[in-house]
N, C-alpha and C positions, 0 to 999 in steps of 0.2 A: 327785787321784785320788779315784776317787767311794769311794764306802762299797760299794759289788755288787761291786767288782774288789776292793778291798782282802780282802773276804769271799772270794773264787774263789781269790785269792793265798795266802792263810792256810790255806786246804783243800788246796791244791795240795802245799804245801809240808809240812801234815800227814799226807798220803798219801804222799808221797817220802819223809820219814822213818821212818814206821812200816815202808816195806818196806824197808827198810834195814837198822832196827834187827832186822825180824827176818829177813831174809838174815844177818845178823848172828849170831843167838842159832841159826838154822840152822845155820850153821859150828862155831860153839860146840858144838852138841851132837853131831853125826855126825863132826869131825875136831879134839875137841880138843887133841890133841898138835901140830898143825899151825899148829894158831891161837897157842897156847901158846908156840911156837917162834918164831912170826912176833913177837909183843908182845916177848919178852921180848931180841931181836934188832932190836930196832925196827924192823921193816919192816912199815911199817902200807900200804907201797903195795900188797901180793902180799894181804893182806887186803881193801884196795879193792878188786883185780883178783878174788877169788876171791867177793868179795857181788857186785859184777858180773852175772861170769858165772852164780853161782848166778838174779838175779834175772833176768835175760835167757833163762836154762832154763825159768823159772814163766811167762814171758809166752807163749814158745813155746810150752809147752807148752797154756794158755789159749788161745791163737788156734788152735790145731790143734784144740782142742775145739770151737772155735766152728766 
């Protein structure tokens, strides 16, 4: 693997986490009882499903701008 792809990789993958983390701190701040319910219930899946859908609303919503 050359050192341009490892560099495109390493980006890629810091992009995907940031919007995650903050679909994340999203949910955290407009449905904390929810999120709160989810953790402490361990259903981390209805959490993955609801950053999800959150960040799939941001895209739409972005391509609709464009």
């Amino acid at each position: 693997m050359s050192a341009k792809i490892a560099l495109q990789l390493n980006a890629v993958l810091g992009m995907a986490s940031t919007a995650a983390a903050g679909g994340t701190m999203w949910l955290v701040l407009t449905r904390p009882a929810e999120v709160a319910f989810a953790v402490a219930n361990r259903e981390y899946g209805a959490i993955a499903v609801a950053v999800a859908s959150q960040l799939a609303g941001w895209l739409h919503a972005l391509l609709r701008f464009l």
